[in-house]
C-alpha positions, 0 to 999 in steps of 0.5 A, a space after each residue: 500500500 502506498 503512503 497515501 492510502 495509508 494514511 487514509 485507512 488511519 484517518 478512517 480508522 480513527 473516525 470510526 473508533 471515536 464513533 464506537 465510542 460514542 456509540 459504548 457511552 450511551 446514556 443508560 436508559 434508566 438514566 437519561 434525562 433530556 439534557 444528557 441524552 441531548 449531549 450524547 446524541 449531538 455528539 454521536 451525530 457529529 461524528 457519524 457525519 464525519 465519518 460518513 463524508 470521510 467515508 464518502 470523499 476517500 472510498 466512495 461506494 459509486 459515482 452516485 452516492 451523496 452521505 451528505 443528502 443521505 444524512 440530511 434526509 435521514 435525521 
């Protein structure tokens, strides 16, 4: 692999750990009040986004694919 794509996998693999990261500090459900459900749930968005664009921009899926719309139209 060349330098390039290998800084591209680590990048990548770095947006998807803070993801699963995110995703592991969910409130607990007995727990949850508006407010920190409020703040996980920003959170967690931010960086779904971001690794989707990443995602997107560095190993697109087809010509046709637009996380961007996607997102927008999902959430």
């Amino acid at each position: 692999m060349d330098n390039m794509m290998n800084k591209k996998l680590l990048e990548c693999g770095e947006k998807l750990r803070r993801l699963v990261s995110d995703v592991q500090g969910a409130p607990y459900p007995a727990s949850v009040n508006e407010e920190l459900y409020s703040i996980w749930y920003e959170h967690i968005q931010r960086d779904a986004l971001e690794a989707f664009e990443y995602l997107d921009e560095n190993f697109p899926k087809d010509d046709n694919s637009d996380v961007k719309n996607t997102m927008r139209n999902t959430f």
